[in-house]
N, C-alpha and C positions, 0 to 999 in steps of 0.2 A: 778816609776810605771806609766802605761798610764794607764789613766781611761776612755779614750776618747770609745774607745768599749761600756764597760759598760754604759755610759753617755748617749750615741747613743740609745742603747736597750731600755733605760729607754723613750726617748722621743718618741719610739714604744710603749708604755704602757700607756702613756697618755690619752688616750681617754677612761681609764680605770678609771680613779681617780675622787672621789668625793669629795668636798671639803667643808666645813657647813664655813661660812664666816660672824661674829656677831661683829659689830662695827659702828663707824659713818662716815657716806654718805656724802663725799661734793660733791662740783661740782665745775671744775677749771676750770676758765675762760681765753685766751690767748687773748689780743687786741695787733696784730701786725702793727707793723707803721714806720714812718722816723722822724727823729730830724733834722730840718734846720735853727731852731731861738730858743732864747729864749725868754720869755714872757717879756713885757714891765711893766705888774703888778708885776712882784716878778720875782727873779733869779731862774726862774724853766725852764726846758727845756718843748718844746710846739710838742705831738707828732699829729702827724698827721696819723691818724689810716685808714690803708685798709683793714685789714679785721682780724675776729676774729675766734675763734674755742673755744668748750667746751670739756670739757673728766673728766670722772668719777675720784673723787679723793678720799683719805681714803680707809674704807673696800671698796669701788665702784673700788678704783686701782684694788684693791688683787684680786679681780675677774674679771675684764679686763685682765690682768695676764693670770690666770688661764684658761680664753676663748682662747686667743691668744695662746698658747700655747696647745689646742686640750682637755683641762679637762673639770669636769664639776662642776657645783658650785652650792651652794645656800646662797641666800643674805635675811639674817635679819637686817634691819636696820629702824630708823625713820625719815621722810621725812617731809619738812613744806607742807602745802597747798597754795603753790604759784608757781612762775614763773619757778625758779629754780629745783625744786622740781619737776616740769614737764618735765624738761629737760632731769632728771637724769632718769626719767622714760623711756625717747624716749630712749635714750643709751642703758639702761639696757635692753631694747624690742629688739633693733638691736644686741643683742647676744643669740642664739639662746640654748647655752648649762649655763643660766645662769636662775635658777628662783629662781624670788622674791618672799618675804614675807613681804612685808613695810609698816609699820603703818604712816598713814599721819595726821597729827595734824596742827590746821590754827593757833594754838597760837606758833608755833614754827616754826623759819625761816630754809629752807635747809640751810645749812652751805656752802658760794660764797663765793670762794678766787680768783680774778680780777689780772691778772698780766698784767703790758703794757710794751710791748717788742720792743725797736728798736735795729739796726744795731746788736743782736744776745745778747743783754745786757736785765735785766730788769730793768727797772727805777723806780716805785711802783708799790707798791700788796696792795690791798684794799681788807677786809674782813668783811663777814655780816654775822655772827655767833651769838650763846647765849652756853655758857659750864653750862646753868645749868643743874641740875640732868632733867633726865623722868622721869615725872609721874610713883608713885608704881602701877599706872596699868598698864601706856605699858611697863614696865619693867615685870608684871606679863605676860602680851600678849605675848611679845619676848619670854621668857622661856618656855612657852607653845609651840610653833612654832619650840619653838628648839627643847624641847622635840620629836616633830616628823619628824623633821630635822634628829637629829642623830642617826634613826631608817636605816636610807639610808648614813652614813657616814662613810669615809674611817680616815680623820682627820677633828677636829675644827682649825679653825683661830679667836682668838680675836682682832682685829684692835682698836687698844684704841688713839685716837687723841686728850682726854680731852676735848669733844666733851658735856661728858653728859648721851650718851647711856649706857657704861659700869658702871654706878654705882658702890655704894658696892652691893645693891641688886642682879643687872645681871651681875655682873663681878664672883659673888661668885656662886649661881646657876646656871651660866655657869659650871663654872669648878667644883662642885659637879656633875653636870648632865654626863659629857663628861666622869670624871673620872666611873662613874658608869654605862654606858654605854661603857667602854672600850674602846672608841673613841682619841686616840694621840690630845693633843693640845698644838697649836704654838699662842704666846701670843705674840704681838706686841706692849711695855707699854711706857705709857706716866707719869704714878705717881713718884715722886720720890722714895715713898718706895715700894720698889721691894714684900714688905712681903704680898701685896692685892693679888699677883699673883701666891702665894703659890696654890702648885698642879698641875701647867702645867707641862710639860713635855720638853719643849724647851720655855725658854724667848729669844726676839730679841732685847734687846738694841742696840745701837748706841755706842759709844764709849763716846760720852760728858753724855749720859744717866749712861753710869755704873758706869763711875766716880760720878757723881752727886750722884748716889746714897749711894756709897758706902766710900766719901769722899775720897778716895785711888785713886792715879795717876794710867793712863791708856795709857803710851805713845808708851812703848816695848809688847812685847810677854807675855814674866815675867810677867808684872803689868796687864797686861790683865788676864793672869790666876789668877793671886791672887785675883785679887778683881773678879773675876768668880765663881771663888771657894769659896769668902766668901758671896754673895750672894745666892749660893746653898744648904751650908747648913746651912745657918740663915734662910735663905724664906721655904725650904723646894720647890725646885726647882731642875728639871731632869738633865737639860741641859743650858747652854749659846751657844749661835749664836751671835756674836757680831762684827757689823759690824763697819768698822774701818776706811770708807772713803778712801785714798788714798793706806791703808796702807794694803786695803782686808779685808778680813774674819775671825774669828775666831770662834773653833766649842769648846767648852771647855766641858766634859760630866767627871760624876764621875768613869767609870770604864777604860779608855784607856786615853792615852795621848794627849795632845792636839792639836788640827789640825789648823795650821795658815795658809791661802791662798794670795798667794800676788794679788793682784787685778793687771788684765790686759786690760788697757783701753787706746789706742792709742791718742785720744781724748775727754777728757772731757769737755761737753760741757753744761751741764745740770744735776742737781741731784734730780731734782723734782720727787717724786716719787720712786727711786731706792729703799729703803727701802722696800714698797709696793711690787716690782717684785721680793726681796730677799725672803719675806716670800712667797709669792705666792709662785714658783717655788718653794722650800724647801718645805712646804706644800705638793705638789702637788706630789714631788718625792717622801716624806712618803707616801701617797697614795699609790702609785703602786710599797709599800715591798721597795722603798732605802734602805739602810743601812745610818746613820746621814749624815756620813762623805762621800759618796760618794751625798748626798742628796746636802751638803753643795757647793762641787766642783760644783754643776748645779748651784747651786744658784747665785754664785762669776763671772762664766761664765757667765748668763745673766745680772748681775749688771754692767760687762763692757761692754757689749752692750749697756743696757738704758741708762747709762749717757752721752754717744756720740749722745741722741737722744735731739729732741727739745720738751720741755715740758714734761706732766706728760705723762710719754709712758709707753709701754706693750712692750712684749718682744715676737716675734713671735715663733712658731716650728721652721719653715725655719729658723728664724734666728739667734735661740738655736744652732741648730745642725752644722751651718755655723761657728759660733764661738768655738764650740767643736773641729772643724776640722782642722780651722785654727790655735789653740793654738800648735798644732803639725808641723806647718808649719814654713819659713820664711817669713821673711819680705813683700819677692817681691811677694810668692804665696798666702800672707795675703791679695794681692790686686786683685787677682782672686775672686769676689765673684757671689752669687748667684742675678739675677733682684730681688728679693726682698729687698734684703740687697743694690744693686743700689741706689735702689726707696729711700727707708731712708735714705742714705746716700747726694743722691743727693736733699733731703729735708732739712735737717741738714744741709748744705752747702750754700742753698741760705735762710735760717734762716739768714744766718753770712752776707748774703749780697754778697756773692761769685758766679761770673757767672760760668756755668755748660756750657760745652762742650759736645758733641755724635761725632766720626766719627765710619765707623766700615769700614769690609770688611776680605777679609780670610785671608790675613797675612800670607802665606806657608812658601814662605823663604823671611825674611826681607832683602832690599837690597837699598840704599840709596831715590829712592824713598818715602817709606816707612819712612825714617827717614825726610824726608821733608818737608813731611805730619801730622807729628804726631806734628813737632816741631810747624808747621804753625798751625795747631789746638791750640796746647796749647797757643801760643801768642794770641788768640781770645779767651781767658776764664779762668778762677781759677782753675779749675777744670778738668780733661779730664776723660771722661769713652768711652773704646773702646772697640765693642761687635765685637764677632769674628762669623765666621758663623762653625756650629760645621761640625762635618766630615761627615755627609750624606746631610746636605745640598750642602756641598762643592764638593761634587759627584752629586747631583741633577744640580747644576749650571753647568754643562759640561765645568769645569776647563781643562779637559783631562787628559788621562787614569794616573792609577795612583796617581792621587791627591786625598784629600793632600800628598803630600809628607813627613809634617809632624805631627802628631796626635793631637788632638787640645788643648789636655791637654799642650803640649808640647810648640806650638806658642802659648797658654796664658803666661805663664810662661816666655817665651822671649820677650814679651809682657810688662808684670809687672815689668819686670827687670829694665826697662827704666823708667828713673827721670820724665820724663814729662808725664807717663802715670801714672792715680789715681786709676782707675782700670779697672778691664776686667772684661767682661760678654760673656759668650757663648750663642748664638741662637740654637736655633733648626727651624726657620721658612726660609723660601726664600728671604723674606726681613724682616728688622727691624721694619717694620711699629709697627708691639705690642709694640717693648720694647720703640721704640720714645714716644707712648703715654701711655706705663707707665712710662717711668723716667721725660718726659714733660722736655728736656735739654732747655738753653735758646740759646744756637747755636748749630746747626749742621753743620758740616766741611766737603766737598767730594773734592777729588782732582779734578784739574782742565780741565781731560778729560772729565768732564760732561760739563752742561751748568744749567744756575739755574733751567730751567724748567723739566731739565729730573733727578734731584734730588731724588731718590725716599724716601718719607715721607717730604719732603719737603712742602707740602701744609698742612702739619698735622702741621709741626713746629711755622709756619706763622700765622696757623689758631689761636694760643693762644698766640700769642704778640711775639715768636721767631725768629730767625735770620736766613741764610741761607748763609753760606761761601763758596767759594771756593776757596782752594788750588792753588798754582803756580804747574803746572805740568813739571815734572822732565822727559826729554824727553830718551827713550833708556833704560827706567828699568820696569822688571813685573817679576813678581814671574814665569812665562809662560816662557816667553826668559832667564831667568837665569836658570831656568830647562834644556831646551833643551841645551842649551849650555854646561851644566853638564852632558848630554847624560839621562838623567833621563825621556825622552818621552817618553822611549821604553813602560813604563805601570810598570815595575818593580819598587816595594817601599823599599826607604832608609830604 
């Protein structure tokens, strides 16, 4: 059965979905660097940090998520009165479909988790947390808040990170409130006993969480329903969503049989956060009328996305519906993707320390030229991404009549085919100069009929520390003379 239709429709409906978001706020810190010594005081390796980044972590993910992906949200959560704390504010301001509700307290640190990152590895996480309970009054505050939170909600999300927010007090008047207001909620626990969380309507363990809880192995299918089902009806619990790391998805509910998804993820490369974007997205599809199990297939889809990304990531629309498209696809037209999907990609890539390649150009009929070029590209980088120019620009460039000759869907695709190409991106502009400075490659390759200076985006490359290649030119080949020679000038198309 494809659901890829359906899946489609649903990320049309998005910007319909409101999501109530009640749990604890961290903030994840990434200090990126190089390992070349180690220290002479102790057998530690000595990083050398260029630069860092922050991103909302905890319920702050779920709704990063839920942003990225075109929903709307609202964040209950409590924040210290300090640095951190200020941080998570500026974030949460530069999303414009996301409002807070956040009590800030100077006796209480935001919750900072420091990761130091080289060569795509992490080497320590440093955390400045407190998991004790909040105060019975901002636990009273929060409730109140939700109370008019769920006046405007389509589902709740509980984010429980043992943080301190969820109590027994707002963990249980949560789900009184939500149940009574007829509000769906998706509970994301961190207790061992599953029985606090009686009431929801979908739990999300983990797989080491449901075992933990339930003392019953979790390693098959089978053992996954079983101890699903005995968590359900001991807790008094709607559903299982149980995420299984390598192994996918599983949606286990008491009236239908149970849905195992195998997880499709070419590269893992990070699972920071995947958790976070499974309930977002599952969330977000009950919002706008899913069905579980067709909720759950989005959810599986975006979790092999984020964990091919670097750090605690969100999951875009673009690059939902990329991945919906692609699971129906092969291999080589897996490497067709959208400049968005690019952009990440070629971010994730020089994460690992991998140089990134650009050449582009129309590609009509590939003919040893072409093969010359791509192979000399890739000898200059890990990576090659090659942007083709789509079929109106390829008629605006007065290739002559008739052209393309082949449709651009078509030359991506014989494009992708090829071992040295990582992937293809179609244009729509006259030159690449946009997509140069949105992938930011660290070379760019043009064949050798140029010269460096008439390169064009070539001072864009340069201008941010890149390179500037040129190709050996292959004298007696062009998509042009291999046409006319094929009689195809007349204007008439293949």
């Amino acid at each position: 059965m494809n659901d890829s239709p359906a899946m489609i429709g649903l990320l049309d409906q998005f910007h319909r979905g409101r999501v109530v978001c009640l749990g604890d706020l961290m903030l994840d810190r990434y200090v990126y660097g190089t390992v070349t010594r180690i220290s002479a005081e102790a057998p530690i390796p000595i990083i050398h940090a260029a630069r860092d980044e922050a991103m909302l972590g905890g319920v702050g993910n779920v709704v990063r998520n839920i942003a990225a992906a075109g929903g709307q949200s609202r964040l209950l959560a409590v924040r210290g009165a300090d640095e951190a704390g200020e941080e998570a504010d500026s974030l949460i301001a530069g999303m414009a479909s996301v409002i807070p509700a956040l009590i800030i307290r100077a006796d209480r640190p935001t919750t900072l988790k420091t990761r130091y990152v080289a060569a795509g590895q992490q080497l320590l996480r440093a955390d400045r947390e407190t998991t004790e309970a909040i105060a019975p009054d901002d636990g009273a505050a929060l409730l109140a808040r939700l109370d008019e939170a769920l006046t405007q909600a389509d589902v709740l999300v509980l984010s429980d990170y043992g943080k301190g927010v969820l109590n027994d007090q707002v963990l249980a008047g949560a789900i009184e409130r939500a149940r009574a207001a007829k509000v769906p909620i998706v509970a994301d626990p961190k207790r061992h006993d599953l029985a606090a969380y009686g009431g929801v309507d979908f739990l999300k363990p983990n797989r080491a969480e449901l075992a933990a809880a339930t003392g019953l192995p979790c390693d098959d299918d089978e053992q996954v329903t079983l101890a699903a089902r005995s968590v359900m009806e001991r807790c008094d619990i709607g559903a299982l969503l149980v995420s299984r790391s390598e192994q996918g998805i599983s949606l286990i509910t008491r009236d239908a049989a149970p849905v195992h998804l195998a997880v499709r993820a070419p590269e893992v490369f990070d699972v920071s956060g995947a958790g976070d974007t499974v309930v977002a997205i599952f969330a977000l599809a009950l919002a706008v009328g899913a069905a579980p199990d067709l909720a759950a297939r989005l959810a599986n889809s975006a979790a092999a996305i984020v964990v091919g990304k670097v750090g605690t990531a969100a999951v875009s629309r673009d690059e939902l519906a990329h991945g919906i498209m692609a699971a129906d696809l092969t291999r080589s037209e897996d490497k067709v993707v959208s400049a968005a999907v690019a952009e990440a990609d070629a971010e994730r890539w020089r994460a690992r320390d991998l140089r990134v390649g650009f050449t582009n150009g129309c590609f009509d009929l590939l003919h040893p030229g072409h093969i010359s070029l791509l192979n000399e590209a890739k000898s200059n980088c890990d990576r090659l991404v090659v942007a083709i120019n789509d079929d109106a620009s390829v008629r605006r460039l007065e290739k002559g009549a008739g052209r393309p000759v082949q449709k651009e869907a078509a030359r991506a695709l014989v494009l992708a085919s090829l071992a040295m190409v990582d992937r293809v991106v179609i244009f729509a502009d006259d030159t690449p100069i946009p997509l140069l400075r949105q992938l930011r490659p660290d070379v760019l390759i043009k064949g050798g009929d140029y010269d460096l200076d008439g390169v064009v985006g070539g001072d864009i490359v340069q201008g941010y520390g890149g390179e500037v290649k040129l190709a050996k030119f292959v004298d007696g080949h062009s998509s042009t003379a291999v046409i006319s020679r094929m009689g195809a000038g007349s204007g008439e198309e293949d």
